[in-house]
C-alpha positions as CSV (number, residue, x, y, z in Angstrom):
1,X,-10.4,-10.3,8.7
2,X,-8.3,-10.6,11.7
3,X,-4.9,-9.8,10.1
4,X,-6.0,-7.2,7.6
5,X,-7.3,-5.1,10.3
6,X,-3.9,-5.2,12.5
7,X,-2.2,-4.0,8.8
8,X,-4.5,-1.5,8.7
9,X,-4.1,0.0,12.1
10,X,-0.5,0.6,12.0
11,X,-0.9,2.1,8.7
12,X,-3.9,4.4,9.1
13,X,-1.3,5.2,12.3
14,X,1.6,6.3,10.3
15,X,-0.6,8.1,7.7
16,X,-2.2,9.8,10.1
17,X,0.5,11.0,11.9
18,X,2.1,12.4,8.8
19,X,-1.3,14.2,7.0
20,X,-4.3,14.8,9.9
21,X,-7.5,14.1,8.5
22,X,-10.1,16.0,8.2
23,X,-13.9,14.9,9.4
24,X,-15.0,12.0,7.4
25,X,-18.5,10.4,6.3
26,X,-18.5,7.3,7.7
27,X,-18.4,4.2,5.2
28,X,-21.7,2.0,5.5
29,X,-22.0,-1.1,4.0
30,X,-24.6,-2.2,1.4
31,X,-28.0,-3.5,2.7
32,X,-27.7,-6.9,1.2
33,X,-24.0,-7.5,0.5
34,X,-25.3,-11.3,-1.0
35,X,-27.1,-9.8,-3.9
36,X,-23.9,-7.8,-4.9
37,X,-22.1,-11.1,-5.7
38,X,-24.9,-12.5,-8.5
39,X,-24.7,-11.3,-12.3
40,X,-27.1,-12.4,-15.1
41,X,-23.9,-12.8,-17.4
42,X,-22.6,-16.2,-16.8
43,X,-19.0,-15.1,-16.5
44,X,-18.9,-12.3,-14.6
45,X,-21.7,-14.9,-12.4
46,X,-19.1,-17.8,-12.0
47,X,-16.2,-14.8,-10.9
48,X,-18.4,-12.9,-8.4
49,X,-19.3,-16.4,-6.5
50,X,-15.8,-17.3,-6.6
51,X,-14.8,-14.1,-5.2
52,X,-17.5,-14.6,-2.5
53,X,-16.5,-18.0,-1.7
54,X,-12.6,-16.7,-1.6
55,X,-14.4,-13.9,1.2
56,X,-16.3,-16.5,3.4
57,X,-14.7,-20.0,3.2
58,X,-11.3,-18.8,3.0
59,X,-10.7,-15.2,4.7
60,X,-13.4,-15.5,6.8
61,X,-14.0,-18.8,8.0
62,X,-9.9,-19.8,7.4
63,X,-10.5,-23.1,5.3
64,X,-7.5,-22.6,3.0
65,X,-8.0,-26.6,2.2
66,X,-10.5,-25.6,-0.4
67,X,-7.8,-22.9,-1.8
68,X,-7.3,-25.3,-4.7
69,X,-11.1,-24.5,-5.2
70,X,-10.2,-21.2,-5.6
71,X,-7.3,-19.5,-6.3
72,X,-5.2,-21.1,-9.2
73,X,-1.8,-22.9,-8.1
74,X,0.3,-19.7,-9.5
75,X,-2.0,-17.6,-7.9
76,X,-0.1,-13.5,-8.7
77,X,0.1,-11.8,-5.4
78,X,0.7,-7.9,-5.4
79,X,-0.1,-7.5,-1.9
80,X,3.5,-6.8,-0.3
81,X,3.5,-8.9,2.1
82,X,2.8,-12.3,0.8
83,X,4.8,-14.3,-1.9
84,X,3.0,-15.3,-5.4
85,X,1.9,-18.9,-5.4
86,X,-1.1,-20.4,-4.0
87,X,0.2,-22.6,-1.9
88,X,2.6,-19.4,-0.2
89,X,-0.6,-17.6,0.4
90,X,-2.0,-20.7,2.1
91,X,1.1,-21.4,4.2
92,X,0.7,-17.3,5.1
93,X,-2.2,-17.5,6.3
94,X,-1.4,-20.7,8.5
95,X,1.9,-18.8,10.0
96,X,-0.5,-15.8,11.2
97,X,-2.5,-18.1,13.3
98,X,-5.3,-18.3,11.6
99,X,-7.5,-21.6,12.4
100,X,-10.6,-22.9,10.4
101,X,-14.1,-22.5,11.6
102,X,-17.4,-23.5,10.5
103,X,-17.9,-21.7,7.4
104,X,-20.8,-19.3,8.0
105,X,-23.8,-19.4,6.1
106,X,-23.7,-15.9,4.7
107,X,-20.4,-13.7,4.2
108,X,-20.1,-11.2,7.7
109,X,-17.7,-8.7,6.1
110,X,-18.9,-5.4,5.5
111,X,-19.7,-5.0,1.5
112,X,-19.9,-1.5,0.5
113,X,-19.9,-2.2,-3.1
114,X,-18.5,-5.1,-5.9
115,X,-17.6,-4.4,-9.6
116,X,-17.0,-6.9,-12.2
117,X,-15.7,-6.8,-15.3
118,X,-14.2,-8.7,-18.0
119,X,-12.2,-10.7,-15.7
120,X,-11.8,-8.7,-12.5
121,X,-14.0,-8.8,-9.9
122,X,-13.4,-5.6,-7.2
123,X,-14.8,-5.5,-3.6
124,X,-14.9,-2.6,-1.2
125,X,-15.2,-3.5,2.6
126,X,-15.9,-1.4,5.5
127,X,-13.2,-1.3,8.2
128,X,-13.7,0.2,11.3
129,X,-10.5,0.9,13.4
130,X,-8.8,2.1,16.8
131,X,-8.3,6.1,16.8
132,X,-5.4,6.7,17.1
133,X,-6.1,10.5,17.9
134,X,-8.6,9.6,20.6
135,X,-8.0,6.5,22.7
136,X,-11.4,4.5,23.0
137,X,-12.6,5.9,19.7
138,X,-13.2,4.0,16.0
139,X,-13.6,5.2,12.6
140,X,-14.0,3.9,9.6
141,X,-12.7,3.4,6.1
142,X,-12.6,1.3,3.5
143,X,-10.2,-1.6,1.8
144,X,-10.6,-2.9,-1.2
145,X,-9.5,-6.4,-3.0
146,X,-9.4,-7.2,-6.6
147,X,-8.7,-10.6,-8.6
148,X,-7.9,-11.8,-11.7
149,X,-10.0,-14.7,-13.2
150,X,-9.0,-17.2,-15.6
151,X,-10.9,-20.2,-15.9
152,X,-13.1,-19.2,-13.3
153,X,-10.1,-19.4,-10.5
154,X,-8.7,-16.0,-8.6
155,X,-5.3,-16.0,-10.9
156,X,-4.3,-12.5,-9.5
157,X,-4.7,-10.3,-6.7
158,X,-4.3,-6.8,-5.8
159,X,-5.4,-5.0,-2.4
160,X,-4.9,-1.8,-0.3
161,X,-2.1,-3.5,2.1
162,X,1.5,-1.6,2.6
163,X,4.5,-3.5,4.3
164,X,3.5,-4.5,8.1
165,X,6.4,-3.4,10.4
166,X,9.0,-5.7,11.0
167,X,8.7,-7.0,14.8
168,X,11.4,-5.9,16.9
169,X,12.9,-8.0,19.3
């Protein structure tokens, strides 16, 4: 997810900076990141899809046209950089440059792991990232995204972003 990883770099970069890490296990993804997003509960079912579909045909593939699909037209953001309101999110998303694509057949991010319950749905990605210690080097880490359903739309969002750095001219 082409913007989330730029967030990400400058902040593992400032973190880093501040508290050294130690050595790290790797994050690996699951084997079979589509069976993660199916529940025999009907419910929890219905969330989990939408969540994938919100994953694939929207961060992934950039076809915030189906948002209405979706996300509900209040649509709670908590991540700090983008207003509440589903159309704000879909009007972020357009400023950052990101274009549609053919919507891919299966969802390429990284799954580690999806919960659901009640009516949150959370999934952990794998993010690899630029070392900032060792030019030419990755690691990587996880991020994590959780919604709020109600009536089987993403009414609520949280994730791991911080404030992006303003851009200095």
């Amino acid at each position: 997810m082409f913007s989330r990883n730029r967030l990400l770099s400058v902040l593992s970069g400032a973190l880093l900076a501040a508290h050294p890490a130690a050595a790290q296990e790797a994050v690996t993804p699951a084997p079979n990141a589509e069976a993660l997003f199916h529940h025999p509960n009907p419910s929890l079912n219905r969330n989990l899809q939408t969540a994938y579909h919100i994953m694939k045909d929207l961060l992934e593939a950039g076809h915030w046209e189906q948002a209405p699909a979706y996300l509900s037209q209040r649509y709670i953001q908590h991540n700090p950089n983008v207003a509440s309101g589903r159309d704000t999110v879909v009007r972020f998303f357009a400023s950052i440059g990101m274009k549609p694509k053919p919507i891919p057949a299966r969802l390429s991010a990284p799954v580690v792991s999806v919960l659901a319950q009640g009516d949150k749905v959370v999934v952990v990605t794998v993010v690899t990232l630029p070392d900032p210690r060792a030019p030419g080097k990755t690691y990587t880490t996880s991020w994590f995204d959780m919604w709020r359903f109600v009536d089987g739309k993403a009414d609520e969002h949280w994730d791991s972003a911080t404030l992006m750095p303003v851009a200095r001219q």
